[in-house]
Backbone as CSV, one residue per row, in Angstrom:
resi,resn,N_x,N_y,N_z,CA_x,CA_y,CA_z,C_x,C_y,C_z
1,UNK,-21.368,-12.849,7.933,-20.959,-13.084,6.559,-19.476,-12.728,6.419
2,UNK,-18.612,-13.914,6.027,-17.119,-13.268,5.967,-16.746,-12.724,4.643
3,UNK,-15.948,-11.894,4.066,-15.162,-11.358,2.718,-14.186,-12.744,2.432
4,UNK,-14.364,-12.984,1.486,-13.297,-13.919,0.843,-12.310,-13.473,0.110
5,UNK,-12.324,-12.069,-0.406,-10.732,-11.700,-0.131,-10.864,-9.506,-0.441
6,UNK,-9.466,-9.816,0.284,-9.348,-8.211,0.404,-8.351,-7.484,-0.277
7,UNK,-8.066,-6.723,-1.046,-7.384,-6.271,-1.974,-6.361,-5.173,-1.307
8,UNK,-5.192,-4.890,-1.276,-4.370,-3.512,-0.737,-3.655,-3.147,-1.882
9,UNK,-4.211,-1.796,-2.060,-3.132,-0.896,-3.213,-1.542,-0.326,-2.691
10,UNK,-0.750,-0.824,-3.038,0.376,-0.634,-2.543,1.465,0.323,-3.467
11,UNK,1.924,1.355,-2.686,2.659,2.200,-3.768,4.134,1.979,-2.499
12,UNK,5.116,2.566,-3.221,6.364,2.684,-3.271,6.683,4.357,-2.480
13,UNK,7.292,4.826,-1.518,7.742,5.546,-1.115,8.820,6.532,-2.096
14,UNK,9.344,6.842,-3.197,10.090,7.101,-3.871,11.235,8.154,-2.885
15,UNK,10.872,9.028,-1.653,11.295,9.427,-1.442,12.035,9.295,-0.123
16,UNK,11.343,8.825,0.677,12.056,8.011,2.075,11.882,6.365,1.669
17,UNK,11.633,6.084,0.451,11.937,4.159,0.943,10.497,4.046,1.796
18,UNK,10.803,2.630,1.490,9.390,1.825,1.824,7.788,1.714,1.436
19,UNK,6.949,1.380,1.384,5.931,1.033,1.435,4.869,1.112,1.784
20,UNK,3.893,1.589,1.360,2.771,1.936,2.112,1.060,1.384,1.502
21,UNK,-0.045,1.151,2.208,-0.765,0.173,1.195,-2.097,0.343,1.768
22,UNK,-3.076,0.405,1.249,-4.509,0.684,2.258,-5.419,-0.536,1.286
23,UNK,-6.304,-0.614,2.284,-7.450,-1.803,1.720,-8.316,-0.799,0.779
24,UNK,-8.895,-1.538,-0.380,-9.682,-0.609,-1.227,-11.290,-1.131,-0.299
25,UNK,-11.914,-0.015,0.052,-13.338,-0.217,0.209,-13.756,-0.526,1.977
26,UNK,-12.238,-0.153,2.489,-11.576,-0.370,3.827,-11.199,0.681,4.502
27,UNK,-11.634,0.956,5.793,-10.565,1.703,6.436,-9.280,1.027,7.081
28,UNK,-8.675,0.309,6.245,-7.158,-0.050,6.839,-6.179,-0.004,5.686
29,UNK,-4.844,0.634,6.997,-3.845,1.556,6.115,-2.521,1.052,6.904
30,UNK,-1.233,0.854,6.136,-0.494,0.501,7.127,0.930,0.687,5.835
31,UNK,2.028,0.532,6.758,2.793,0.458,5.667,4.236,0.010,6.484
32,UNK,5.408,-0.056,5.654,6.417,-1.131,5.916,7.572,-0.706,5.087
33,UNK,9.216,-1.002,5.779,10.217,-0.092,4.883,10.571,-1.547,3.941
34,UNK,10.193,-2.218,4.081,10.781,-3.545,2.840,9.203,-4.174,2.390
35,UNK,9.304,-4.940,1.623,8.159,-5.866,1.005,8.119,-6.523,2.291
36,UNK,9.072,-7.346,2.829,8.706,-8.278,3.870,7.948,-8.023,5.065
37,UNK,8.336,-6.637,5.183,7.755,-6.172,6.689,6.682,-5.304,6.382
38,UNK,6.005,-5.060,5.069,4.792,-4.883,4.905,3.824,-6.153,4.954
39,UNK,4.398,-6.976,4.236,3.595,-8.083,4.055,3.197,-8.754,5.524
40,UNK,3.706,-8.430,6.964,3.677,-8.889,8.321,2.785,-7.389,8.742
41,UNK,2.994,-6.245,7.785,2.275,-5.109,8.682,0.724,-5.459,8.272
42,UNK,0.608,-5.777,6.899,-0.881,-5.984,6.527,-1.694,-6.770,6.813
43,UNK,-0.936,-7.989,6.860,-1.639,-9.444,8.158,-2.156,-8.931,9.281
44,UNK,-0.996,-8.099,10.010,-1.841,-8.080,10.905,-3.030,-6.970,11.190
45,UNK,-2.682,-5.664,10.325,-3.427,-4.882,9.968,-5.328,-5.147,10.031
46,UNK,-5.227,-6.332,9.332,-6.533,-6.864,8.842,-7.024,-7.735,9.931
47,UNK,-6.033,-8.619,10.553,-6.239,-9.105,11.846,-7.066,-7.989,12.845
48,UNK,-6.384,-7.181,12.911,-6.714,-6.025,13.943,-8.741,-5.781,13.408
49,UNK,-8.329,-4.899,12.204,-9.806,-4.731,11.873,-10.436,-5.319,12.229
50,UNK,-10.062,-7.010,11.691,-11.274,-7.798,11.644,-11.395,-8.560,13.319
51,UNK,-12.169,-8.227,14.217,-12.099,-8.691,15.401,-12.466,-10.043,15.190
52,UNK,-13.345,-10.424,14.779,-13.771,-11.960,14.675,-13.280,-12.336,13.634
53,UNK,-12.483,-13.578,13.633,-11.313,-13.972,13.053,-12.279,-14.287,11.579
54,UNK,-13.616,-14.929,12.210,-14.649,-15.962,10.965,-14.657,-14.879,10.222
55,UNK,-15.039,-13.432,10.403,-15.263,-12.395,9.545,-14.345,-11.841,8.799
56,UNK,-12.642,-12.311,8.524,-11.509,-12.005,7.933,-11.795,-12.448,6.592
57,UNK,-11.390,-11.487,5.631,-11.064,-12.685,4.411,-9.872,-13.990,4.377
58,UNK,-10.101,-14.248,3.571,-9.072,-15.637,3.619,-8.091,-15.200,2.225
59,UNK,-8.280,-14.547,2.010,-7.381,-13.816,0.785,-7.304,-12.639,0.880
60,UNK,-5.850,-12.069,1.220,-5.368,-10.834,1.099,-4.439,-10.496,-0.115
61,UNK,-4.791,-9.654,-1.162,-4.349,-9.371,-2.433,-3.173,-8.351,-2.345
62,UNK,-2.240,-7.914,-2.773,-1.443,-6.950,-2.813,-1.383,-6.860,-4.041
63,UNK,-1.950,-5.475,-4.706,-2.020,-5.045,-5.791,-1.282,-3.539,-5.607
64,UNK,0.314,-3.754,-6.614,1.700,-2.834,-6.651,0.810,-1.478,-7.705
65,UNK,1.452,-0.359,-7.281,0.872,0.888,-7.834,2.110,1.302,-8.496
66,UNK,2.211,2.244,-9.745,3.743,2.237,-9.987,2.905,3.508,-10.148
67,UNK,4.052,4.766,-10.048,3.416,5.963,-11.039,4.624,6.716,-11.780
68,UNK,4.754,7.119,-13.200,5.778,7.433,-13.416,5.537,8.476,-14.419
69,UNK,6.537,9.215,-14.249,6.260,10.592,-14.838,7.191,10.676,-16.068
70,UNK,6.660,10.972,-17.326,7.393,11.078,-18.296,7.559,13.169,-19.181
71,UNK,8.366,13.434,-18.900,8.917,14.680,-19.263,9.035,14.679,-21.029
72,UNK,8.801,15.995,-21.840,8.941,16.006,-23.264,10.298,17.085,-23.344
């Protein structure tokens, strides 16, 4: 049975730069110092997991995390 798509929560490094992003409901975790070279770390990320290609989703989601702290 394959997943038709896989979701990664992706937050922002605020302090060294870059990117970092894990599958929700997944053990896969990977991360990247630009958008671009995350978006090549998570392909293949999921590649890796998924040994049999049929069993990959066909949709990989990148869902951005912001967190921001507001002071009074």
């Amino acid at each position: 049975m394959s997943t038709s798509e896989i979701i990664f929560e992706v937050c922002e490094d605020e302090v060294d730069g870059g990117y970092t992003a894990h599958a929700l409901g997944y053990g896969i975790h990977t991360q990247g110092d630009s958008l671009e070279e995350l978006r090549i770390m998570v392909k293949d990320a999921v590649a890796c997991y998924f040994d049999d290609p049929t069993q990959a989703p066909k949709i990989i989601r990148l869902h951005f995390v912001r967190d921001e702290v507001l002071i009074q």
